[in-house]
N, C-alpha and C positions, 0 to 999 in steps of 0.2 A: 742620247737616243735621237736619233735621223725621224723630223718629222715630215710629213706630205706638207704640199701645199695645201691644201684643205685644213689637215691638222694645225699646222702654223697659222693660217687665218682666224681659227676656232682659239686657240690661244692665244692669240696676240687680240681679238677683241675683246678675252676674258681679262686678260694683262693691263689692259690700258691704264685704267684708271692708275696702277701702281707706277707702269711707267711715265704718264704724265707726274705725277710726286716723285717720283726720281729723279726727273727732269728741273721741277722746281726746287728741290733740294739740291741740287748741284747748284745751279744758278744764283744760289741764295748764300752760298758756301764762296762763291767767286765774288759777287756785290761784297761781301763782309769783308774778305783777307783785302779787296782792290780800295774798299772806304779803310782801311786800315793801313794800306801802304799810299793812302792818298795819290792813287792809280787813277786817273780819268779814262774810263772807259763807260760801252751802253752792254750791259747784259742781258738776254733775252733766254729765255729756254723754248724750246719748240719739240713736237715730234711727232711721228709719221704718224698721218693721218690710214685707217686700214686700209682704203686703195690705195693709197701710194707704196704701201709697203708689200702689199701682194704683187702692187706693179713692177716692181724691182725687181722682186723674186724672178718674175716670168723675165722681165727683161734683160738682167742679169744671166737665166739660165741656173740660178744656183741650185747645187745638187744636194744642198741640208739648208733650207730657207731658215730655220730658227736661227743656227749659229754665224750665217752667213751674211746676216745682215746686222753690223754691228754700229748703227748708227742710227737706234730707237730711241735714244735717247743723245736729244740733239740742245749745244749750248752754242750761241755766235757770241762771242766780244767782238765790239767794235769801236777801235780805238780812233784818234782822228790824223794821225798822218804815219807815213811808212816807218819812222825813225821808234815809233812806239811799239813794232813788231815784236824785237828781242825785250825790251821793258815787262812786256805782256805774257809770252812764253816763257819769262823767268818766273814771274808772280804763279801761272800754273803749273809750271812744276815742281818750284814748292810750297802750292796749297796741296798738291795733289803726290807727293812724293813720288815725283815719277821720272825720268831721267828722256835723254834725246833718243832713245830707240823706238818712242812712241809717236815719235814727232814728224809729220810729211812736211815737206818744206815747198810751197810752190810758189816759192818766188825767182825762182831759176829754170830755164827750160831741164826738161830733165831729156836726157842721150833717148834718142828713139821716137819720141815724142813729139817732132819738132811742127808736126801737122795739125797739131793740137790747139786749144785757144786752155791755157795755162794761166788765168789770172792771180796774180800774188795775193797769196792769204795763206794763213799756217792751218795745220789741222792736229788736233793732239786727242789720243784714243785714254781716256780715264777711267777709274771705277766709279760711277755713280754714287755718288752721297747719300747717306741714307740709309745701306746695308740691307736695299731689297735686292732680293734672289728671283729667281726664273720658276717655275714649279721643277727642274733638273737640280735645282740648287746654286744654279749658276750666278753671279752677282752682273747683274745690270751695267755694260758699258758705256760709257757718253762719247760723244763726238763734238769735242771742243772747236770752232771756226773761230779764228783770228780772224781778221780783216779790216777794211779805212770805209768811210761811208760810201764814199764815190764809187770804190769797187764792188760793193753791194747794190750799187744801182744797175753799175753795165753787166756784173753777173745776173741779174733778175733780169735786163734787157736780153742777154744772150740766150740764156734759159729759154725766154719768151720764143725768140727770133728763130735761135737755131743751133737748138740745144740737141745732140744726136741723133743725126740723121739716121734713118732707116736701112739697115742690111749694109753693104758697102757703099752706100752713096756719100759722096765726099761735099761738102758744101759748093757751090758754086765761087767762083773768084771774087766776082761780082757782088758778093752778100760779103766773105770773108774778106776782101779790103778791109771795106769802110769800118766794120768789126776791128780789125789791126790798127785804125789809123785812129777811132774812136780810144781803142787801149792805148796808142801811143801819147794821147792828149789826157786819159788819166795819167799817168806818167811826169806827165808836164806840169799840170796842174798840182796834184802832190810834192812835186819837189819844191813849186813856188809855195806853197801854205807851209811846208817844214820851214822854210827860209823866215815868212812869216810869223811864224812862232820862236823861233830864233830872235827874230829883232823886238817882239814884243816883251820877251826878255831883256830885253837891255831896257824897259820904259817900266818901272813896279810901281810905278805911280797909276801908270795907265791902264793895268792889269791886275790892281788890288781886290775890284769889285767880283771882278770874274773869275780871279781863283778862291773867290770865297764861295760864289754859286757854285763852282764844279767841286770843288769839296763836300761842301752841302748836301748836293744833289746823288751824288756819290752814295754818302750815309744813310741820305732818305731813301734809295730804293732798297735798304737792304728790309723796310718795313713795308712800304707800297711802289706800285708798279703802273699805275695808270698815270694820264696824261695831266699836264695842268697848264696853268698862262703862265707862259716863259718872260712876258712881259712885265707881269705884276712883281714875278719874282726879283727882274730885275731894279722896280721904283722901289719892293722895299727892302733889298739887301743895300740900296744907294744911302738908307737911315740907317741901316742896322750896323754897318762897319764904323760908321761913328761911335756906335757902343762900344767896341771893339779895338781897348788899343796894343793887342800884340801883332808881331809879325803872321800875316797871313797863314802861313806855312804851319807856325808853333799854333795860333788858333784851330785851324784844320784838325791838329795832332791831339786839342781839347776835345776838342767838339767828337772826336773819335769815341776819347776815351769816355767822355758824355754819356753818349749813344750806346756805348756796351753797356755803361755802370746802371744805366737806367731803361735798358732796352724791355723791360715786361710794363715798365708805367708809359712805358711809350706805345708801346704796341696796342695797350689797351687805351690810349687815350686818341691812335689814330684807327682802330674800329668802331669806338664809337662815339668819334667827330670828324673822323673823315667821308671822301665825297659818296661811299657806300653807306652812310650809318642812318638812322631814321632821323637825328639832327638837323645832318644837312638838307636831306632829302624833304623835310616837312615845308624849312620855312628861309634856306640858304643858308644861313647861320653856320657864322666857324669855318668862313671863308679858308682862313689864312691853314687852318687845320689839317686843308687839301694841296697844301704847297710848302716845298722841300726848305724854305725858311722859317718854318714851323718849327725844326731843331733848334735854331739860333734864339727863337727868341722862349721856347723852352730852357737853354741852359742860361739865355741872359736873366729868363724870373728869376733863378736859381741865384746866381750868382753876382749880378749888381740890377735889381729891379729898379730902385728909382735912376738909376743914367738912363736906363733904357724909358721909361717911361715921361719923362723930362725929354729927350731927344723925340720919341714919338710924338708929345706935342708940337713939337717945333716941325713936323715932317706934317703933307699933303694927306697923311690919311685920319679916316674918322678916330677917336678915339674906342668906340664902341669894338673896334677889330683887334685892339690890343689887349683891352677888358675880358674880350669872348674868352683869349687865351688865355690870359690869368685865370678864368674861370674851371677851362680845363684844366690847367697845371695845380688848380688847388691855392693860387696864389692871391692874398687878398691884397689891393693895388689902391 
């Protein structure tokens, strides 16, 4: 059924709520298969806020706004350099069994287009997770964005700058340089940080600490989503790999299997003592509760409490932060 603008407006603010849950069930479906194939990537879900999406409508001109706008439910991965593009659109299409006919590729100029500003990012069109429907019966598509950090910056800058001009007016040269020559330095820059990751591979001594936090961190957003000190994380994963003496990689592949095996005592033990819960909130307490090596030292009570408690002595922080955890996990220390 062809709805008006109007109509579409009146639905899509009756919808929301369902497609924001769309939105986060997809996103929560990509963190889980991505902590599972030990995939470094940042998943976010987002989606159209009601003006933006009537604004489309009108700016678009579409002549059936409901079915027309098939990007209400919006997911970005962003991975950190160009060589993780195909890694990433492998992972989603098969979380999402979906094949290359879904798939826009804008990392090549495309014939016709050439006046364009085409920054590389992938875009893959899915069904929504969840198995909610439209009130037609329609099931809820996503709009998956691939992309690198950096490209998200100068798309959000171009957006800002001089993101479609009005009727036929063409950008000025003037503005469209610096924009090309700004692209051309992400460019540069990405190729130097692939290089970079390349040689940090060759050093596993000097990158044991860090593929343990991105692992980590990985599995912890498949439970929480807000921000935490990237710093702290890093003083106490520097003790925690001490407890720790398999290869990185095969811990990772633990810590997974951890995380599934235990994911309802987890869930309930990071609403409430994580940084939403009335715990933290009253008196700070259960610091570590609110950071994504809270996993590790979860499966370490589990699995060798006194190394890990022994090595926490010997390490910089209070005892009272390791205690809190054992307290959550049930574990008496």
């Amino acid at each position: 059924m062809t709805l008006t603008v109007n109509e579409a407006f009146h639905r899509y603010r009756a919808e929301e709520p369902r497609i924001e849950e769309a939105a986060r069930c997809t996103a929560d479906h990509i963190r889980r298969r991505a902590a599972r194939a030990r995939f470094d990537c940042v998943v976010a879900q987002r989606t159209k806020g009601v003006g933006r999406y009537v604004a489309k409508i009108h700016r678009k001109g579409y002549t059936d706004p409901w079915n027309d706008v098939t990007d209400k439910v919006g997911v970005r991965m962003t991975v950190r350099h160009p060589e993780l593009y195909d890694p990433a659109l492998s992972l989603v299409k098969e979380a999402f069994d979906v094949s290359d006919d879904v798939v826009q590729d804008y990392r090549l100029m495309l014939p016709g287009r050439e006046e364009r500003f085409e920054y590389p990012r992938l875009h893959v069109q899915v069904p929504a997770i969840g198995g909610f429907t439209d009130p037609d019966g329609q099931p809820y598509e996503c709009e998956i964005q691939i992309r690198t950090p950096i490209v998200d910056v100068w798309a959000n800058d171009y957006h800002d700058l001089a993101y479609k001009p009005p009727g036929n007016l063409q950008i000025p040269s003037d503005v469209s340089r610096p924009l090309y020559r700004a692209l051309a330095l992400i460019e540069l820059y990405e190729a130097e940080i692939g290089r970079v990751m390349e040689a940090l591979e060759r050093h596993p001594e000097f990158t044991r600490g860090n593929k343990l936090f991105a692992g980590t961190e990985g599995i912890y957003r498949t439970f929480a989503h807000h921000s935490f000190d990237r710093e702290l994380s890093h003083e106490v994963i520097e003790v925690l790999q001490r407890a720790i003496p398999d290869d990185i990689n095969d811990y990772n592949y633990r810590l997974t299997e951890f995380a599934e095996a235990r994911r309802g005592e987890l869930t309930r033990a990071y609403v409430q003592f994580g940084p939403t819960s009335d715990h933290f909130l009253e008196d700070g307490r259960f610091i570590l509760a609110s950071q994504p090596e809270s996993l590790i030292i979860f499966e370490r009570l589990d699995f060798d409490s006194f190394t890990l408690r022994d090595l926490w002595d010997e390490g910089p922080f209070a005892d009272t932060m390791l205690y809190d955890m054992a307290e959550i996990w049930g574990i008496d220390l």
